[in-house]
C-alpha positions as CSV (number, residue, x, y, z in Angstrom):
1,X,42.2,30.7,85.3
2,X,44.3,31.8,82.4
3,X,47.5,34.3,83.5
4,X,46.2,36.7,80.4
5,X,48.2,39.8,79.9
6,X,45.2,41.7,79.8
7,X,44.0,41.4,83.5
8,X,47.6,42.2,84.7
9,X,48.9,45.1,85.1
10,X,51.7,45.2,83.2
11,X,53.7,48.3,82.7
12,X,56.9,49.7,82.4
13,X,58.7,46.1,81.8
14,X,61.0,44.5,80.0
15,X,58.5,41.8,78.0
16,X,60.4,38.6,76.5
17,X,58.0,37.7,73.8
18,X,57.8,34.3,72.2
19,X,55.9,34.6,69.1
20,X,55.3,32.0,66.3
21,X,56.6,34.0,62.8
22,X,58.0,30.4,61.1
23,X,56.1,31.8,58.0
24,X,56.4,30.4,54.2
25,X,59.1,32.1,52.2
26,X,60.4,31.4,48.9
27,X,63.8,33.6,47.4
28,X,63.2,35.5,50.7
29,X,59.9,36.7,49.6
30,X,57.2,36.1,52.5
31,X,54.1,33.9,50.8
32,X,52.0,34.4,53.6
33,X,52.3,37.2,56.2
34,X,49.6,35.5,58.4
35,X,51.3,34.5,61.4
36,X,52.7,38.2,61.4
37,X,49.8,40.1,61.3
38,X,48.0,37.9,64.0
39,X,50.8,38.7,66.4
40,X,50.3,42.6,65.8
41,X,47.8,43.0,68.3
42,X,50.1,42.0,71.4
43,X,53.0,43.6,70.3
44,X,50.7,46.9,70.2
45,X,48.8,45.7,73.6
46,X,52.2,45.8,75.5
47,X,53.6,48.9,73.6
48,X,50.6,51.3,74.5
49,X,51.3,50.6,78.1
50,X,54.7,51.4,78.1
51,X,56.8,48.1,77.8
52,X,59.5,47.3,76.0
53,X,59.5,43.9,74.2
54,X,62.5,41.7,73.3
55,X,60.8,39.0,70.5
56,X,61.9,35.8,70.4
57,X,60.8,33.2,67.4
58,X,61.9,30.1,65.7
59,X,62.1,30.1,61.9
60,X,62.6,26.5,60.3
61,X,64.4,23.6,60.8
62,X,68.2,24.2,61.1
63,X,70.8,22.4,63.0
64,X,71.0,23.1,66.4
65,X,74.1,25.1,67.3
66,X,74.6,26.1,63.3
67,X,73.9,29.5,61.8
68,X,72.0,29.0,58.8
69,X,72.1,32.6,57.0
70,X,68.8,30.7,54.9
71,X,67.0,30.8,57.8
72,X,67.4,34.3,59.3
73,X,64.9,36.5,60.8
74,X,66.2,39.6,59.5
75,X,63.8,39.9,56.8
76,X,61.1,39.0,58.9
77,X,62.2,41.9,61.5
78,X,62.1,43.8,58.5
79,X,58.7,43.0,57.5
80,X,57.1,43.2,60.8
81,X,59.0,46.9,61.5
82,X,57.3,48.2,58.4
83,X,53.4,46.6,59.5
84,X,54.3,48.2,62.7
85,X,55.3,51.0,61.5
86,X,58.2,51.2,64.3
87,X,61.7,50.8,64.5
88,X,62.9,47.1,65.5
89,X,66.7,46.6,66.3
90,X,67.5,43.4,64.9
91,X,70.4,41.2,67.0
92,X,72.0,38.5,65.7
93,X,73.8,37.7,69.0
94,X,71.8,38.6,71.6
95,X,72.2,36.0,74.4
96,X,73.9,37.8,76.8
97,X,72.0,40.5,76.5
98,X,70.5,43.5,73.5
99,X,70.8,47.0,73.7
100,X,67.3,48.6,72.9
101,X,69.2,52.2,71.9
102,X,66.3,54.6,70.5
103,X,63.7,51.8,70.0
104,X,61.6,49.5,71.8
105,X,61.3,46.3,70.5
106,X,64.0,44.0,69.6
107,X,64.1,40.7,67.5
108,X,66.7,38.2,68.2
109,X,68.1,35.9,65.4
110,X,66.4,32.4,65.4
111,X,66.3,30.8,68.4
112,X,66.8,27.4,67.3
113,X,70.7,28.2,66.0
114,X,71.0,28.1,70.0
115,X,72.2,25.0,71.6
116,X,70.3,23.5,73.8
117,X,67.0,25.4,72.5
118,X,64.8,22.0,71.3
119,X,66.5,20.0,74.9
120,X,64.8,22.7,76.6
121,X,67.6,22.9,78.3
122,X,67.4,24.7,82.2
123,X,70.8,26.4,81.8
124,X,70.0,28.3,78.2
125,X,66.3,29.0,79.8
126,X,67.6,30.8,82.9
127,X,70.0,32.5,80.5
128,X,66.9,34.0,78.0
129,X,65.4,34.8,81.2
130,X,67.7,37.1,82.4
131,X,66.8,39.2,79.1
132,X,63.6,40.4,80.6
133,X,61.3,40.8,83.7
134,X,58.3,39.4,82.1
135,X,58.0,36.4,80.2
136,X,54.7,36.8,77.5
137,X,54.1,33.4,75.4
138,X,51.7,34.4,72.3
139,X,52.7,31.4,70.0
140,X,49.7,28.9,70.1
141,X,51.4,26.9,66.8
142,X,54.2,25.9,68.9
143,X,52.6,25.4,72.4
144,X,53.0,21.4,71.9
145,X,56.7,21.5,72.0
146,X,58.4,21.9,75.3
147,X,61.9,24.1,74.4
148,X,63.2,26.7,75.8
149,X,61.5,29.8,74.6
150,X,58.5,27.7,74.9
151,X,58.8,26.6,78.3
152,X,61.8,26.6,80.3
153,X,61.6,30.7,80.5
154,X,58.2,30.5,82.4
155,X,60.4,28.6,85.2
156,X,62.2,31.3,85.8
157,X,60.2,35.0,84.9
158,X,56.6,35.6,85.7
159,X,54.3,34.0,82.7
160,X,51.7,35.7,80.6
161,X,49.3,34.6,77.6
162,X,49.2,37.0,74.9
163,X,46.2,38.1,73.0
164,X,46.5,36.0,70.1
165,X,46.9,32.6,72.4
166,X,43.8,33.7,74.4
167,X,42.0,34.1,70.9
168,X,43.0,30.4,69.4
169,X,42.0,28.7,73.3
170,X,38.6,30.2,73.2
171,X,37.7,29.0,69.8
172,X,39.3,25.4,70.1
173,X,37.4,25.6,73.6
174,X,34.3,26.7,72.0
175,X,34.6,24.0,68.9
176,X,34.2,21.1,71.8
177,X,31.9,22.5,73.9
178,X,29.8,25.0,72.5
179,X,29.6,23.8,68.5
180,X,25.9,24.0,67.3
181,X,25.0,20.4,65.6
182,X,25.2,19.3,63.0
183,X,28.8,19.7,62.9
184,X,30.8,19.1,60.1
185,X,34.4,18.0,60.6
186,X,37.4,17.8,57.5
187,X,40.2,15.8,58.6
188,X,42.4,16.0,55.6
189,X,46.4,15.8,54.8
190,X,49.2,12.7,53.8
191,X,49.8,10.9,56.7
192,X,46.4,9.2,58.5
193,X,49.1,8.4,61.0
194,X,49.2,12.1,62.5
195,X,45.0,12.5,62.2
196,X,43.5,9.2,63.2
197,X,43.3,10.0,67.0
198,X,41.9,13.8,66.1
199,X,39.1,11.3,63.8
200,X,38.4,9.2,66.6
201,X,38.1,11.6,69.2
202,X,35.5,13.9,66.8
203,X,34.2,11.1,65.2
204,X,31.4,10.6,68.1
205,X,30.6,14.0,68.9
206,X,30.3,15.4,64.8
207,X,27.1,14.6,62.8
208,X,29.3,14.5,59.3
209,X,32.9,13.6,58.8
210,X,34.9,14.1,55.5
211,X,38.4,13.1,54.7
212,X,40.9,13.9,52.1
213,X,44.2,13.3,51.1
214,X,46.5,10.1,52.1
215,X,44.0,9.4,54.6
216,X,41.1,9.2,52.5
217,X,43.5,6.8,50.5
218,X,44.1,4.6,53.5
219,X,40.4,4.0,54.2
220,X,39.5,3.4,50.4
221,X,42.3,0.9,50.3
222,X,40.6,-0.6,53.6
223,X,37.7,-0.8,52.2
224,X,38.8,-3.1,48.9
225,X,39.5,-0.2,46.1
226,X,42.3,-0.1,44.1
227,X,44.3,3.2,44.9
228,X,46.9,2.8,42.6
229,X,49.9,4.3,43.5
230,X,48.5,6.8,46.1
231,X,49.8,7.7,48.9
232,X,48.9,5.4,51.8
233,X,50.1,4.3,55.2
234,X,49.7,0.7,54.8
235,X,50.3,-0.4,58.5
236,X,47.3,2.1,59.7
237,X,45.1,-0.3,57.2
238,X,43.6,-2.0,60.7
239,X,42.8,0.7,62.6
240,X,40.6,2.2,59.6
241,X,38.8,-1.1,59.1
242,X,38.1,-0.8,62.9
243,X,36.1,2.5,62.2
244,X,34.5,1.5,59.1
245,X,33.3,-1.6,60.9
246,X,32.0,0.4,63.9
247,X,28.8,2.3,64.1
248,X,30.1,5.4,63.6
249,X,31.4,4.9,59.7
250,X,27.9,5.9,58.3
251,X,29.0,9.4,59.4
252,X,31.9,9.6,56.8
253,X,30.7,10.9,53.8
254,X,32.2,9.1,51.1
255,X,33.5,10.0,47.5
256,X,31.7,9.1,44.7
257,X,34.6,10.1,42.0
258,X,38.3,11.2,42.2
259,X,41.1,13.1,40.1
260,X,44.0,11.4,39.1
261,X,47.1,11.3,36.9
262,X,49.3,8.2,35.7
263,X,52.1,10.8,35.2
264,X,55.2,11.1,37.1
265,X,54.9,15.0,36.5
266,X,51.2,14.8,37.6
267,X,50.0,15.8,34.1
268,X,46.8,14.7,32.2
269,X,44.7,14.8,35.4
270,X,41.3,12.1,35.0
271,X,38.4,12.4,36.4
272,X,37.3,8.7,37.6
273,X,34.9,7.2,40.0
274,X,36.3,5.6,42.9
275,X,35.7,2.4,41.5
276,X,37.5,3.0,38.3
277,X,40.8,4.3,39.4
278,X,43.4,1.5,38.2
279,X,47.1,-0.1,39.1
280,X,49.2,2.7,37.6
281,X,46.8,6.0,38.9
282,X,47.5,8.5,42.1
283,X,44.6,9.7,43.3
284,X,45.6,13.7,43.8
285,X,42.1,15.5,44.7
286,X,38.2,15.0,44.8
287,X,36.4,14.9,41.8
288,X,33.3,17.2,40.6
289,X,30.6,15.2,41.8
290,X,32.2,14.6,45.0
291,X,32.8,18.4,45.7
292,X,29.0,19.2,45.0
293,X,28.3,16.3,47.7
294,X,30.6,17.5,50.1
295,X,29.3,21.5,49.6
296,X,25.8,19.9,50.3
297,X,26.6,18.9,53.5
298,X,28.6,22.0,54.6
299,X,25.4,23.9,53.6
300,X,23.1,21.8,56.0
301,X,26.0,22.2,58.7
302,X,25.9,24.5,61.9
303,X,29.8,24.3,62.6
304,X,32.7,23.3,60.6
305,X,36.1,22.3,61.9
306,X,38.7,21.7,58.9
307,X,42.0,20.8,59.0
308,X,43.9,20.1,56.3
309,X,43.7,20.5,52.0
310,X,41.7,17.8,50.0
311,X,44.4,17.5,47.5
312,X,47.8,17.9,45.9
313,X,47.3,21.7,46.3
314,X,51.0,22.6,45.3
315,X,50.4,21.7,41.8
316,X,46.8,23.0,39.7
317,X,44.2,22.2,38.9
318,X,45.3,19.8,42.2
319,X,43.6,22.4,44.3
320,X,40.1,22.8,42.9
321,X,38.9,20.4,46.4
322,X,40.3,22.9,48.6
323,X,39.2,25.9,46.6
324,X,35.8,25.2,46.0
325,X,35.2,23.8,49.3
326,X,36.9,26.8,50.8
327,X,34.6,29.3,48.8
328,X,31.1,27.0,49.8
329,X,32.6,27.3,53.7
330,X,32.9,31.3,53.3
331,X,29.3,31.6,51.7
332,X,27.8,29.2,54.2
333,X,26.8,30.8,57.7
334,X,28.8,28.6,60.1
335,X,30.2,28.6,63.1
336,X,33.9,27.6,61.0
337,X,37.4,26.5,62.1
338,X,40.1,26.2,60.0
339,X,43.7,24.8,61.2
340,X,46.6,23.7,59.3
341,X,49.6,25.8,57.0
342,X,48.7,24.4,54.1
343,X,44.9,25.4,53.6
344,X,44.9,29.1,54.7
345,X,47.1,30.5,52.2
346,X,44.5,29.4,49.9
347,X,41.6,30.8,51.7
348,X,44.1,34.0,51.6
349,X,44.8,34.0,48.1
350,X,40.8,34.0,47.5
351,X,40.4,36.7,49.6
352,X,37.8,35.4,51.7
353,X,39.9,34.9,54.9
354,X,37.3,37.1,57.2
355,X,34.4,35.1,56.1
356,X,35.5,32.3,58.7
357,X,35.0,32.3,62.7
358,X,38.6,31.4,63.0
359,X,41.7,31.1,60.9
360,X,43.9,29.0,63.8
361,X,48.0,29.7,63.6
362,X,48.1,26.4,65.1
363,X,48.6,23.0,63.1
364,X,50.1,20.1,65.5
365,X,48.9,22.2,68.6
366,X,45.5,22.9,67.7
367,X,45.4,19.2,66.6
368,X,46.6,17.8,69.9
369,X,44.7,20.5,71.8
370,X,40.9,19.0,70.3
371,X,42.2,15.5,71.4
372,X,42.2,16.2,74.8
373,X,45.8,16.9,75.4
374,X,47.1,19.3,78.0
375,X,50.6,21.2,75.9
376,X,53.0,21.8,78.0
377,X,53.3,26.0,78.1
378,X,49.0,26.0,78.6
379,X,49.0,24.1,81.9
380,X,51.8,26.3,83.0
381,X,49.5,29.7,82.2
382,X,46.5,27.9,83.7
383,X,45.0,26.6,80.3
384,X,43.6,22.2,81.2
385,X,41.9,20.3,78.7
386,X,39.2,18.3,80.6
């Protein structure tokens, strides 16, 4: 059974709080506050009974060891003290130990400008561990990776799943068990590479599969079309043709017509059928008559799982795939999972974000979570995939 925080009785204690708030920023402005705001409810859980909670997060990629003022969590703290409305005392060296003064939480400064934080190393564990008397670990999007504040602390301090991870393990848990057919599932993204196994793990058990991106490329270029200069993973050619020779391939529902440009700059976008697209095109979304086939089958479907955007969504009118199919997934009543960074700030921007079952925080977890695989921080609370 799942160590939840919520059928322990936990009060009065020092809580070390791993949290996922490695949110989008640009200039130091926060793009999307999502990851913050689903971490709320914990912080407040463990504040109403008394507890005092010392936050721990990663934020980027920096080099191990090196403080990298770009890639502070000070405006973060910042951010999250003003949802909270509560003080938060903000440490930038805080290994050896914080002072909570007249507050009660604290953030520390990225934990990845620690050495020995991605080694999950046993000797910078049992140090973070002497910060606290409770260890809490309420970052699904990172549960994959076996670090220190991910892992090594619950070797050494009694280990709890917030309310956010008990949220995101009852829907992926509920997506392969309990998922009402048909069930629609939108494997999207660049690299086929880092999907195929989700594909061929859902691939049986959905009654529609649709795919985007450099993996719809892949398969098209399996199949015999031209792709132009699209993105494809060329060495992964094999193990599409083994799908679209197998039995199962009559479930992908295929394009009928593409948008591309044969700019460098991605200007003059073309609408083409998938036939048509020649030597010196990049495929960069779904076309009109495509979306309308796709939204016809999310209308038909009972559940939806969706990971990743249709098309070049950084750059308009790239994005009209994701958008519209995004819009037909709010309107439609469906049991609907979306996972992945770059599709939900989308759905956020359209303001339709509560129209969907579940908006996951996790990208590679939630992905290696539906294959099958037990993540290392999940077994250790009591969370196996059978």
């Amino acid at each position: 059974m799942i160590k939840l925080i919520t059928n322990s009785h936990i009060i009065n204690q020092t809580i070390l709080l791993r949290l996922d708030l490695n949110v989008p920023t640009y200039e130091n402005k926060i793009l999307s506050d999502f990851r913050i705001v689903k971490s709320i409810p914990t912080i407040r859980y463990l504040l109403n009974n008394n507890n005092k909670i010392i936050i721990l997060s990663h934020f980027g990629r920096p080099k191990e060891g090196l403080k990298d003022p770009s890639l502070s969590l000070e405006n973060i703290s910042n951010y999250l003290a003003k949802k909270l409305n509560k003080k938060i005392i903000f440490y930038d060296d805080w290994i050896d130990g914080v002072d909570f003064l007249d507050a009660d939480i604290v953030m520390c400064e990225n934990v990845r400008f620690q050495n020995g934080e991605k080694a999950n190393s046993p000797a910078l564990s049992e140090k973070m561990s002497r910060l606290a008397d409770i260890y809490v670990f309420d970052a699904f999007g990172v549960s994959h990776r076996k670090e220190s504040s991910t892992y090594g602390i619950s070797d050494y301090l009694d280990s709890y799943a917030g309310l956010l991870l008990e949220e995101e393990v009852k829907n992926a848990q509920s997506l392969l068990a309990d998922s009402k057919p048909p069930l629609t599932t939108i494997i999207s993204g660049a690299k086929i590479s880092t999907k195929l196994s989700l594909i061929k793990k859902l691939i049986n058990k959905s009654e529609n599969i649709i795919i985007g991106g450099g993996i719809l490329n892949t398969f098209l270029l399996a199949m015999g079309f031209n792709v132009g200069n699209s993105l494809i993973e060329k060495k992964f050619i094999p193990e599409a043709k083994e799908i679209i020779d197998s039995e199962y391939f009559s479930k992908i529902v295929m394009p009928i017509d593409v948008v591309t440009s044969d700019n460098i700059d991605f200007l003059n976008p073309n609408t083409k059928e998938i036939s048509m697209v020649q030597s010196k095109d990049k495929i960069l979304d779904i076309g009109a008559h495509t979306i309308n086939r796709y939204i016809e089958v999310i209308n038909k479907s009972k559940s939806i799982f969706w990971n990743g955007p249709l098309g070049y969504v950084e750059k308009k009118p790239y994005d009209n795939g994701t958008i519209k199919l995004s819009q037909a997934i709010a309107d439609s009543d469906t049991f609907s999972i979306v996972g992945g960074g770059d599709t939900i700030p989308i759905i956020e921007s359209l303001r339709i974000q509560n129209n969907f079952t579940c908006l996951s925080t996790g990208g590679g977890s939630l992905l290696k979570f539906i294959e099958g695989k037990d993540l290392p921080i999940l077994s250790k609370l009591g969370v196996y995939n059978k």
